[in-house]
Backbone bond lengths (Angstrom), bond angles and torsions (degrees), N, CA, C in turn:
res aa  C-N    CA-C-N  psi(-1)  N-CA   C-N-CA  omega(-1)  CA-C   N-CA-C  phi
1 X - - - 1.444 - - 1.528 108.12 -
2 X 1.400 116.61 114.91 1.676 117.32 -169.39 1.501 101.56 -92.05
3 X 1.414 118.57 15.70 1.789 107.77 -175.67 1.508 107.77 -104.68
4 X 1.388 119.48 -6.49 1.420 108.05 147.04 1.402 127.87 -1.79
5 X 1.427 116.74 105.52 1.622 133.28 163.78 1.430 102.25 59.20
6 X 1.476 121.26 27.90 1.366 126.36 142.24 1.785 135.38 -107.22
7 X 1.491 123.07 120.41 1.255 122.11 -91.71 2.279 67.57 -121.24
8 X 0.950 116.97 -54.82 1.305 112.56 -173.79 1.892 119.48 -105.17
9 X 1.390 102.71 142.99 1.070 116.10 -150.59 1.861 109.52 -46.22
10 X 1.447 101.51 -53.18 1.451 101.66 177.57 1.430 126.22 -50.60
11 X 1.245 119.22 -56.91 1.671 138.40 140.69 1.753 101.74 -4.48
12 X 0.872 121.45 -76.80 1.641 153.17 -176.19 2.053 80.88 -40.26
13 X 1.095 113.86 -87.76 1.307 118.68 -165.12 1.633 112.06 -42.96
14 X 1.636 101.79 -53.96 1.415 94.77 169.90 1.417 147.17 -79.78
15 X 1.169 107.03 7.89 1.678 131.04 172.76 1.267 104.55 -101.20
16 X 1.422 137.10 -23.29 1.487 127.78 159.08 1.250 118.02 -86.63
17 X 1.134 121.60 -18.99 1.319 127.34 179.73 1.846 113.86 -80.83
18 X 1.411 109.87 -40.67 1.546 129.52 147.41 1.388 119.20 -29.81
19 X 1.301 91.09 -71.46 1.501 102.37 -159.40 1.790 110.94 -66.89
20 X 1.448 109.45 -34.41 1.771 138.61 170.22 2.246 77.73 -54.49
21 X 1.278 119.41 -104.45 1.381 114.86 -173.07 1.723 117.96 -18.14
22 X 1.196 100.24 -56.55 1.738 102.60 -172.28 1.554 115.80 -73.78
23 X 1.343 119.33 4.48 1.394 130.26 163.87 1.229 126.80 -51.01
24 X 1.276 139.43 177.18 1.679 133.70 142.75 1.409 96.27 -107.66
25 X 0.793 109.63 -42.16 1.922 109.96 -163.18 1.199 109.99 -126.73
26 X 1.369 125.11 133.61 1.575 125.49 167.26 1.740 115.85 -116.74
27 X 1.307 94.84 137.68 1.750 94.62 -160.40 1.364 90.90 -116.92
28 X 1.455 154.39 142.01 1.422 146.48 -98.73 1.759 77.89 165.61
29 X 1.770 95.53 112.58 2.028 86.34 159.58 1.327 83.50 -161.62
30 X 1.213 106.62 124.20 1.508 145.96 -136.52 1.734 85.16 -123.25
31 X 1.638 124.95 122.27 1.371 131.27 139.93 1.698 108.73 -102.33
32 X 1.682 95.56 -158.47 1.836 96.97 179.16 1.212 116.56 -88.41
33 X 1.434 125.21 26.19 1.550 109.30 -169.49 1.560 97.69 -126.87
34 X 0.985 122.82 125.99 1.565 141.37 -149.66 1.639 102.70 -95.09
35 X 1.361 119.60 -28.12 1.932 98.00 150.69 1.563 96.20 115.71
36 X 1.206 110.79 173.98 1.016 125.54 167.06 1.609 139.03 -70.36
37 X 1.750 137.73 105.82 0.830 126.63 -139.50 1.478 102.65 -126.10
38 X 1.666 107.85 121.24 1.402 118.52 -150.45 1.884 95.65 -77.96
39 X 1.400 111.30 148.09 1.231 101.60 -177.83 1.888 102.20 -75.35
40 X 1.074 114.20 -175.94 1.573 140.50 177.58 1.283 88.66 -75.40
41 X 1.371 140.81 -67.30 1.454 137.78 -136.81 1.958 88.49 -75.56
42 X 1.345 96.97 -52.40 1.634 106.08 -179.56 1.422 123.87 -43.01
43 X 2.080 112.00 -42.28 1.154 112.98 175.40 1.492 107.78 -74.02
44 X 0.932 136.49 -31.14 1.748 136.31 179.92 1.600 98.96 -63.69
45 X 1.069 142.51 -41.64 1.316 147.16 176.39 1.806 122.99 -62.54
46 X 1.673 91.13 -32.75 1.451 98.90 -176.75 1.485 103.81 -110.48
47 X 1.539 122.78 5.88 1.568 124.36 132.15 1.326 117.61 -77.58
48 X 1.045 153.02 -6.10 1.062 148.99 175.59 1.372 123.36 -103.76
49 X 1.653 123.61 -19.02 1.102 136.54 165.18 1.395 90.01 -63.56
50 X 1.274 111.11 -78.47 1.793 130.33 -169.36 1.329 101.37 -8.94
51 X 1.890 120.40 -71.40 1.394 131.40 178.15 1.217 107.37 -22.35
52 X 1.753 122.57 -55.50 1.538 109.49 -152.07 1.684 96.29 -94.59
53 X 1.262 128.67 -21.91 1.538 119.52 -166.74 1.421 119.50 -140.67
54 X 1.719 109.55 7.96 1.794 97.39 -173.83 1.327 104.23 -98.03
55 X 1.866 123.64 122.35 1.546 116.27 -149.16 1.717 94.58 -80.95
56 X 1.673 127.71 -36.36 1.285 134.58 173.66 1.380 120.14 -18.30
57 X 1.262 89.92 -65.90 1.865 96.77 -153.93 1.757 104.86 -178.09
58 X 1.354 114.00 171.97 1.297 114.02 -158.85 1.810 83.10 -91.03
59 X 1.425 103.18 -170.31 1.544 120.02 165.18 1.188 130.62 -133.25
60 X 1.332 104.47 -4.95 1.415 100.03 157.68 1.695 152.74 -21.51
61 X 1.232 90.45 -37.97 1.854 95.54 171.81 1.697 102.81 -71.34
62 X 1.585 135.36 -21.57 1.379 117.22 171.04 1.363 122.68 -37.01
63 X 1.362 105.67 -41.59 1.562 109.75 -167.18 1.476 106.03 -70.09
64 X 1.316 118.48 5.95 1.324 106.27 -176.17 2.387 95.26 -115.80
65 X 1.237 104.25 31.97 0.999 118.92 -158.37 1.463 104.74 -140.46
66 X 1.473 119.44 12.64 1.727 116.02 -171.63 1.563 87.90 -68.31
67 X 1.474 91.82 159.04 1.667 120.98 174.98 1.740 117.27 56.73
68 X 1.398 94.03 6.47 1.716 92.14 162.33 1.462 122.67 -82.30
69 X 1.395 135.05 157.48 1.217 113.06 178.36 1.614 121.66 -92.98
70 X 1.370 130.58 167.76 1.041 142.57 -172.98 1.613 111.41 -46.08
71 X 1.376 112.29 -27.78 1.335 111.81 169.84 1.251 117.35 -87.60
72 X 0.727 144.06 -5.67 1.156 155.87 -121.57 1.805 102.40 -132.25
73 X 1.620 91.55 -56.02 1.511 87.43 162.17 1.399 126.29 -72.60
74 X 1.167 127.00 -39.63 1.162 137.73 152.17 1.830 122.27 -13.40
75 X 1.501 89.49 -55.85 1.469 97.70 172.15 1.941 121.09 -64.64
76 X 1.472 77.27 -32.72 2.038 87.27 -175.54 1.325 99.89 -77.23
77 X 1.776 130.60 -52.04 1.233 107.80 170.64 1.307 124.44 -68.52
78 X 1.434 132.61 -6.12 1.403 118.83 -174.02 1.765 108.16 -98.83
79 X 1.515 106.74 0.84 1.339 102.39 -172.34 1.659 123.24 -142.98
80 X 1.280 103.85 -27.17 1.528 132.22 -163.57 1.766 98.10 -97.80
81 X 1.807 92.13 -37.48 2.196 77.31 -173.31 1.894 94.28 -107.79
82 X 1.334 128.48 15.86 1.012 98.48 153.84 1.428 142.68 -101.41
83 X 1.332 150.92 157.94 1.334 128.49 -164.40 1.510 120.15 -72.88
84 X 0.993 120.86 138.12 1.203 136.98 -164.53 1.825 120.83 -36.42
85 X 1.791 103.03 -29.08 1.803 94.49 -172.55 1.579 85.06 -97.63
86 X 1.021 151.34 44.24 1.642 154.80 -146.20 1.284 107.77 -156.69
87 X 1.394 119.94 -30.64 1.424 126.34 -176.36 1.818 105.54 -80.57
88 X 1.527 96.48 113.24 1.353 119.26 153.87 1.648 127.58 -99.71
89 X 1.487 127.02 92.13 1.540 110.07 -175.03 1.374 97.19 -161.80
90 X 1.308 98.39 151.00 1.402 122.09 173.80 1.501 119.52 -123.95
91 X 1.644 118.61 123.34 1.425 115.41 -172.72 1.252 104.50 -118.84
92 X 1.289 100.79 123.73 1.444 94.30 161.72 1.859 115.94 -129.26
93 X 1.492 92.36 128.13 1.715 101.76 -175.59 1.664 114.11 -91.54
């Protein structure tokens, strides 16, 4: 869980979502419990933070991501938006 000692929800999205980018490798181990699921109002908030301070990349494609869970995005940014000879990851379900 990368939201460790981050205190508000939007914050929360963009420090895992960060930290998923600033990786080399993402290692993915998947049980049955499907996670925490950021509200809509929250992802519009943690695009809009993004605008003024996330140095990576924008966030915009979340919104095309309501009602997924927090891991979940995690997985799309750590695997799905990077280019293909770049992808380092291991899943295990």
């Amino acid at each position: 869980d990368l939201r460790w000692g981050v205190s508000r929800t939007e914050e929360a999205i963009n420090t895992c979502l960060k930290e998923v980018q600033r990786s080399r490798y993402i290692v993915i181990l998947l049980g049955d419990r499907y996670g925490w699921v950021p509200s809509e109002i929250d992802l519009k908030k943690a695009v809009k933070r993004a605008k003024n301070d996330f140095k990576y990349h924008e966030l915009d494609w979340i919104m095309e991501h309501v009602g997924k869970s927090m891991t979940h995005l995690e997985i799309i940014q750590g695997i799905d938006r990077v280019p293909e000879q770049d992808r380092k990851a291991l899943v295990y379900i």
